[in-house]
N, C-alpha and C positions, 0 to 999 in steps of 0.2 A: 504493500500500500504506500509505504515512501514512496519507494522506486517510483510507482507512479504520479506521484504527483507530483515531484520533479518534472518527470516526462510530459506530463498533461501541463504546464507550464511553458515548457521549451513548445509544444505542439500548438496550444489557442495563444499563445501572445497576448495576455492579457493587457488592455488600456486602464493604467491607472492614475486618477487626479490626485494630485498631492496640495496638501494644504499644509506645507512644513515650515521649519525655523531655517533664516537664512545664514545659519555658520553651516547647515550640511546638505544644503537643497542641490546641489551640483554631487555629491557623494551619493543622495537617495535618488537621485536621476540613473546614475552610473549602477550601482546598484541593479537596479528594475532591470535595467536596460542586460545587465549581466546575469543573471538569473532567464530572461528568456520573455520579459516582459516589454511595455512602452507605458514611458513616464508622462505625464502631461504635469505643468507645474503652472499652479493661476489659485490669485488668492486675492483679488478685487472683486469686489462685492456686484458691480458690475458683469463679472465675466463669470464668477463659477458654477449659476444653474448652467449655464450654456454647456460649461464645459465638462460638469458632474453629468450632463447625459448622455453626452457619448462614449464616458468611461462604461466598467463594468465593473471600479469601485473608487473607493474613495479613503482617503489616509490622511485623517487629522493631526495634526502635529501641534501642540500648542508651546515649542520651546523658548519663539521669542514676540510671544504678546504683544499689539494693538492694538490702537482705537479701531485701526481699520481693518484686520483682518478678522475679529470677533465675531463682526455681523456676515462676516464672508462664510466662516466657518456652520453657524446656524442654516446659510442660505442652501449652503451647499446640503450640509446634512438633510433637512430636510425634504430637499429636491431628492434625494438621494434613497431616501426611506420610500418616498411616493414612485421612485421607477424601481423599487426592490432590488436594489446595487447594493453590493457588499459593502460597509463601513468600519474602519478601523480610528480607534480612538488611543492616541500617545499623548500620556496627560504629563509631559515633561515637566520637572519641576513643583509637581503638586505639591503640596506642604511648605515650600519655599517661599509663598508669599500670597498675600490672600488673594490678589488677582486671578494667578496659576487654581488656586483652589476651587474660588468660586467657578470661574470658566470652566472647569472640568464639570465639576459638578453639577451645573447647569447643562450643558450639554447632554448630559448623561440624563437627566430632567427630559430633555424633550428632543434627542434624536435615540433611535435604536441603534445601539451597536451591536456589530455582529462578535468586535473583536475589541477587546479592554488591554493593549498590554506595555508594560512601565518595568520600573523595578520595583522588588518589595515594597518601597517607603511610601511611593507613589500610590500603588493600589491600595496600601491600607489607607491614604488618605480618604482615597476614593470610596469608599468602605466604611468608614468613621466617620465621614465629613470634616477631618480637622487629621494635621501631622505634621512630622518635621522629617528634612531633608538634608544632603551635605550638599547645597547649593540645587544642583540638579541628580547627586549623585545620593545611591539608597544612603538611609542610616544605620550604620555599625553596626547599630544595635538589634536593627530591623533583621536582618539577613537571615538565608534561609540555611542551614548548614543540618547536618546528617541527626542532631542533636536535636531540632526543631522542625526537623521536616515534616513528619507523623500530623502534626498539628497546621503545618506549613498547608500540608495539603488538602485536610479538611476546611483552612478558609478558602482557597481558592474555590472548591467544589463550592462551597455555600455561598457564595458571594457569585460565582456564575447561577445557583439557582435563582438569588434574587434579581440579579440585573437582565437573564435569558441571556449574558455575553457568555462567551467564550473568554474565559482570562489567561493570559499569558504574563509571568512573572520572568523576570533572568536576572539572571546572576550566576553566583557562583556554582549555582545549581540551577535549574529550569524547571520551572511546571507549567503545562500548559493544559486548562482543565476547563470543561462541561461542568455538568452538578454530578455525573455520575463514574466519569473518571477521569484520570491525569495523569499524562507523560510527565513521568520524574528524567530530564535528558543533561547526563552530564558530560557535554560535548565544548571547548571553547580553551582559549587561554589567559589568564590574568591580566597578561600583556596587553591584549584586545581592551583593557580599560583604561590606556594611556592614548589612547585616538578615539576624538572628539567627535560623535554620531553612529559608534556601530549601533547601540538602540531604535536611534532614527531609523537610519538602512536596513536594519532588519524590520521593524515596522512599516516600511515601501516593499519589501520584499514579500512581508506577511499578507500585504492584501493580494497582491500579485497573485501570491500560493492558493488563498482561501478564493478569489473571483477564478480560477480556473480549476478546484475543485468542491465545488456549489455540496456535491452529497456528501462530498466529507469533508467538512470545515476543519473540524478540531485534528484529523490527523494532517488536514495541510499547515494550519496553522504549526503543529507539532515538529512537522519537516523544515518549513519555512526557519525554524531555530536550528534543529539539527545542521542545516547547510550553512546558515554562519557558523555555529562554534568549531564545526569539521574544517570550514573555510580558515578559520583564525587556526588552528593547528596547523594545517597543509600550509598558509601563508607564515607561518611562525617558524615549517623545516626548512622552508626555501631562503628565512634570511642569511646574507654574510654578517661576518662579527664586526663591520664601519657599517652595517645600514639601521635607523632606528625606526621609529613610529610612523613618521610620512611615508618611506617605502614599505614597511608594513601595509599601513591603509590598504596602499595598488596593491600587496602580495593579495590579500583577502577577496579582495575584488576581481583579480584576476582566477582563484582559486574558485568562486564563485562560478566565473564564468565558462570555466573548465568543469567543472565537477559533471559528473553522468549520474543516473542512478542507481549502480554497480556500486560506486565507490561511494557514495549517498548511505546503502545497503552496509555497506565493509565496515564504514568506519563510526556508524550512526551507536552513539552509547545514552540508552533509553532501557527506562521499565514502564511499566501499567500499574498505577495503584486505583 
């Protein structure tokens, strides 16, 4: 079921609208575009029903907040929800400031999503309605580790039963979860947290996966993780010992764009709880 939906990917070319933050909107283009998809990027309140309808989804990003991309992001969801197009929601930043907070939260108020996914600190905000952050990144304390996972993954399930999303947490560990079960996938490398939007990019990536496999959301969504953190390994053997972070980034990207669903299959490290 991976395998395929890698494949089922590479095969419909999924069109996806992005409504992201401009420090990675050139990376979540590349991205899309590397995975097997096309990126559409418009975030004037003018242009996005136009252009959320000829996608087949849509990827809100709320990492760098305005006055004007607010009402864009409502505009679009909504158009979005009324042509039954997939929508993914990246509540960057929640807890970090009331703005990040509310806007999420409101969103989640009155558009469906199909797909909720942050780091831990995030989602619990989203979850609680109030939290704290280490700027955009989880908190320490938040984190999902072998110790707290048992529990990690019970909120997940419960928190997609009430919102009907699909939740996706990452980190050091991954869960991505229904109300009735979750990929625990521990695929990635630490390193991958010194370059500024793998979250983003893999949330471009994640609707990409989930608009071209509609009957199974949750394990595209599922794979859609598995191929970045395979991606950041594969990208992390190919470095030499003078390249850092910036040729990182392209290694992942490129690993990305290479990967088949053979080696998808080989190197995918998951369980089912």
């Amino acid at each position: 079921m991976i395998k395929e939906c890698l494949e089922n990917v590479r095969k419909n070319v999924p069109l996806v609208h992005n409504i992201t933050n401009y420090v990675t909107v050139n990376d979540v283009a590349n991205v899309i575009l590397a995975c097997g998809g096309s990126p559409i990027m418009s975030d004037d309140e003018g242009d996005v029903e136009d252009i959320t309808s000829i996608c087949g989804g849509l990827n809100i990003n709320i990492g760098t907040l305005n006055k004007n991309t607010i009402p864009s992001m409502y505009l679009a969801g909504k158009k979005a929800n009324e042509l039954g197009h997939v929508v993914l929601l990246d509540p960057v930043g929640a807890g970090a400031s009331k703005l990040r907070t509310d806007t999420a939260v409101g969103l989640m108020k009155e558009i469906r999503f199909d797909v909720i996914r942050g780091n831990i600190s995030e989602i619990k905000t989203l979850a609680y309605g109030s939290g704290s952050t280490k700027g955009v990144d989880a908190d320490v304390a938040d984190a999902v580790t072998e110790d707290t996972l048992d529990n990690a993954v019970a909120f997940v399930k419960k928190l997609s039963a009430e919102t009907g999303s699909i939740i996706a947490v990452t980190g050091a560990i991954d869960l991505v979860a229904d109300s009735e079960k979750c990929y625990v996938i521990r695929n990635g490398r630490p390193e991958m947290g010194k370059i500024t939007g793998t979250g983003c990019q893999l949330s471009g990536m994640m609707t990409a996966y989930v608009v071209a496999n509609q009957d199974n959301k949750l394990e595209a969504a599922a794979a859609a993780v598995m191929v970045m953190g395979l991606a950041g390994e594969i990208g992390y053997s190919h470095l030499q010992a003078f390249e850092g972070n910036s040729t990182y980034r392209n290694r992942i990207i490129d690993a990305i764009y290479n990967m088949d669903g053979d080696t998808l299959e080989q190197g995918a490290k998951f369980e089912i709880r």
